[in-house]
Residue, then its C-alpha position, 0 to 999 in steps of 0.5 A: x516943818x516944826x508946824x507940821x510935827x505940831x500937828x502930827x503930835x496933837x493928832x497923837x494926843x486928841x486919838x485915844x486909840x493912839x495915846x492908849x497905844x503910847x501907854x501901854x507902850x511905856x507900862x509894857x517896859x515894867x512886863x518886859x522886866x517881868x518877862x525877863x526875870x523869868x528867862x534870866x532863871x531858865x537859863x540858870x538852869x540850862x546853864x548848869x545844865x550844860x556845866x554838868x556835861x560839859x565837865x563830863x568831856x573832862x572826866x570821861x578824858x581822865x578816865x581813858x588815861x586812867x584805864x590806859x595806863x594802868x600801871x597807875x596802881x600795880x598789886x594796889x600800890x603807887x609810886x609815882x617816882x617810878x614812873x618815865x617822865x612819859x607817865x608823870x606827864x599822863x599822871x599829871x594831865x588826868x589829875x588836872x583833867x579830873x580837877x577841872x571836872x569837879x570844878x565843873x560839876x561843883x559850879x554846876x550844882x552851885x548855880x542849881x542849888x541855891x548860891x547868890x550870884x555873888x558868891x559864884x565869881x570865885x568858883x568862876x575864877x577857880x574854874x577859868x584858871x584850872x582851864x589855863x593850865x590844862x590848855x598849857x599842858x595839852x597840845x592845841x589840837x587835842x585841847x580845842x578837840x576837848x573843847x568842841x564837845x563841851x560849849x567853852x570857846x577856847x578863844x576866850x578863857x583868858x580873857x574871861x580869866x582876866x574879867x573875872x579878876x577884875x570883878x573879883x577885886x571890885x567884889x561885883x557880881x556877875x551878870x548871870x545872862x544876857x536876861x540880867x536886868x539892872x538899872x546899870x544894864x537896862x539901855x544893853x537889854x532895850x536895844x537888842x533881844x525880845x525887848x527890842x522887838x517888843x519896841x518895833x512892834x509897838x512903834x508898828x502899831x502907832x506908825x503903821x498909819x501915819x501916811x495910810x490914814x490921809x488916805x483912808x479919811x481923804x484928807x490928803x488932798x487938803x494936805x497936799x494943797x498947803x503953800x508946803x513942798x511935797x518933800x518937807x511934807x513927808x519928812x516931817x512925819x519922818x521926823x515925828x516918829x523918830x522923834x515920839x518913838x524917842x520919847x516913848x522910850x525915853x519915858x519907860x527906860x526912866x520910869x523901868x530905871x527908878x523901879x529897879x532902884x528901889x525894890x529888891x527881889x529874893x530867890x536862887x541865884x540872882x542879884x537881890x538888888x537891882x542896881x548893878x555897877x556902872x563899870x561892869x566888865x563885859x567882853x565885847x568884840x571890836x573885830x568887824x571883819x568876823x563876817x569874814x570868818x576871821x577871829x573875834x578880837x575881844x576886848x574888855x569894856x565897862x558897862x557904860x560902853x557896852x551901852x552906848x554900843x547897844x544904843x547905837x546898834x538898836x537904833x540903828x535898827x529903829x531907825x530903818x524899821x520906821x523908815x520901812x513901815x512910813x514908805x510901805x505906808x505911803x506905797x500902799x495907801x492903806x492902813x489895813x494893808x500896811x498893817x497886815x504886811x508889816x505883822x507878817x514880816x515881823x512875826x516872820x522875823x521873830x520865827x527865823x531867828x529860831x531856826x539855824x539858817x537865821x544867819x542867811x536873814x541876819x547878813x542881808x536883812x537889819x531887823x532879823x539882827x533884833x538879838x544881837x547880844x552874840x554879835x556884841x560877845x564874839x559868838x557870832x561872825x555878825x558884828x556891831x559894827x557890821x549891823x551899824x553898815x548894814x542898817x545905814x544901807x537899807x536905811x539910806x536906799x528906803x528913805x531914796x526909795x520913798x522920796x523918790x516916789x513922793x517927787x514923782x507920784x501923783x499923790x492926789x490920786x489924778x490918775x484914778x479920776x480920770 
């Protein structure tokens, strides 16, 4: 097998179609970078977009109590000790329904206006904590009816409380959004999302053909007449694009990683230097029964971890997608045709995930789970590990599938010459 990946990867390298392929590739590592700089900003702006109305819910609530109960101010004066223990308990309420709207409003125009990620966390914190007293002095019903008019998971906001505690005694800055790339976050931000996708479509481009072209230039039927089992033949090329796919990846993560060691970038709301922390709180959802509509369990992990689960999860992905292209490939015996296919379904994946009814794809089909940072922070019922089973199966019934035919097909093509 080891000759067989040899000449496999000197075909690679003597094919300037394939090497340049293989370049770019890496290069396309430092765009994604570029790319993602420029998402991280718009969804800074959408996110302090959604504070500002989201902290309208709590004003637009303060104010019916207010209007309410006016026997807040009687002849313009106030006296709160001559109000029932009733009418505190509703005094109290919409001063803390209107604190937690300036609190809202006030990190909305922070984020918009010019605050340094950094400077943001206490503002966070401030915000989370005047959540917890609210949600004590509400009922549940009419606290959760609060906030599912505004986009705050009431699931979450202790333990985003204690998160932010965490990041607050290290003096870390937060990641603003899931377009946030460090040097410490890069391997979470390959493996899922449009980064992850711009890898399957390059490993598309380089593998789509590795069966087909035996094909296309006949050079099968040398092939197939070596001293070597038909199966070992085939799993060879299997081993070779995972293990090239690999390298490439390897090879621009290092290259991306050194970059953002050594530069720093200057504007509104972003982390001047790209490092990051290694120890990086993030919540993570460990409960993989979500698929059945039951509640997220979220748990707070380092950065670190939060990368070996993306790693695990994207490859998982990769795995199966060069599973498939290799028996599409092989099936159909055409490099043109395998190409064709496989663009369609892969652009076809990408416009799915736009739509709502994305979630059918992404309970049945490994590839359309490419964006996969909800499944990770319990915003979806798709869980981690859900995606691990799901990419397993598909992964294990295409290569039974593929070898399956490779020990039963006539591979020289008999039938066509008879």
């Amino acid at each position: 097998m080891k000759t067989l990946i040899k000449h496999n990867l000197l075909y690679y390298y003597k094919n300037k179609t394939k090497l340049i392929l293989s370049v770019l590739f890496i290069f396309s590592f430092f765009g994604m970078v570029f790319i993602y700089d420029n998402f991280e900003l718009r969804e800074i702006k959408n996110k302090a977009t959604q504070l500002r109305l989201d902290s309208y819910q709590f004003r637009n609530l303060a104010n019916q109590i207010h209007y309410d109960n006016n026997y807040f101010e009687k002849n313009f004066v106030f006296d709160f000790d001559a109000l029932s223990d009733e009418e505190k308990a509703d005094y109290e309420l919409m001063e803390q329904l209107s604190k937690t709207y300036m609190l809202l409003d006030n990190l909305a125009s922070q984020q918009n206006g010019g605050r340094l990620n950094a400077e943001l966390t206490p503002f966070r914190l401030e915000t989370t904590k005047s959540l917890l007293k609210l949600q004590k002095m509400m009922e549940a019903e009419e606290f959760d009816e609060l906030l599912s008019q505004t986009s705050i998971n009431p699931d979450t906001i202790a333990i985003e409380n204690v998160r932010l505690e965490k990041l607050m005694a290290t003096l870390t800055a937060d990641d603003f959004n899931e377009y946030t790339i460090t040097a410490n976050n890069l391997v979470s931000n390959v493996f899922q999302g449009y980064f992850l996708l711009m890898v399957l479509t390059f490993i598309l481009l380089l593998f789509y053909d590795l069966f087909s072209k035996d094909y296309d230039h006949r050079t099968y039927q040398i092939l197939f007449s070596e001293p070597i089992e038909r199966k070992t033949i085939f799993q060879s090329k299997v081993v070779f694009a995972l293990i090239y796919s690999l390298a490439l990846i390897l090879i621009g993560c290092l290259m991306t990683f050194i970059y953002l060691l050594t530069v720093r970038r200057m504007g509104y709301n972003i982390i001047p230097d790209r490092i990051g922390y290694i120890f990086h709180p993030v919540l993570v959802n460990i409960n993989p029964l979500t698929v059945f509509g039951m509640s997220p369990k979220l748990v707070i992990l380092p950065m670190i971890i939060n990368n070996l689960l993306a790693l695990l999860t994207g490859s998982s992905i990769i795995v199966f997608w060069i599973l498939l292209i290799l028996t599409v490939s092989f099936k159909l015996r055409s490099s043109s045709n395998t190409l064709t296919a496989s663009v369609f379904l892969i652009i076809a994946t990408f416009f799915i995930s736009l739509i709502p009814v994305s979630i059918i794809f992404e309970y049945v089909f490994p590839i359309s789970n490419f964006r996969f940072y909800d499944s990770l922070r319990g915003l979806s019922n798709i869980n981690f590990i859900y995606i691990w089973l799901l990419s397993a199966l598909w992964s294990y019934l295409t290569y039974r599938f593929y070898i399956k035919d490779v020990e039963t097909i006539d591979i020289l093509g008999g039938d066509y010459n008879d």
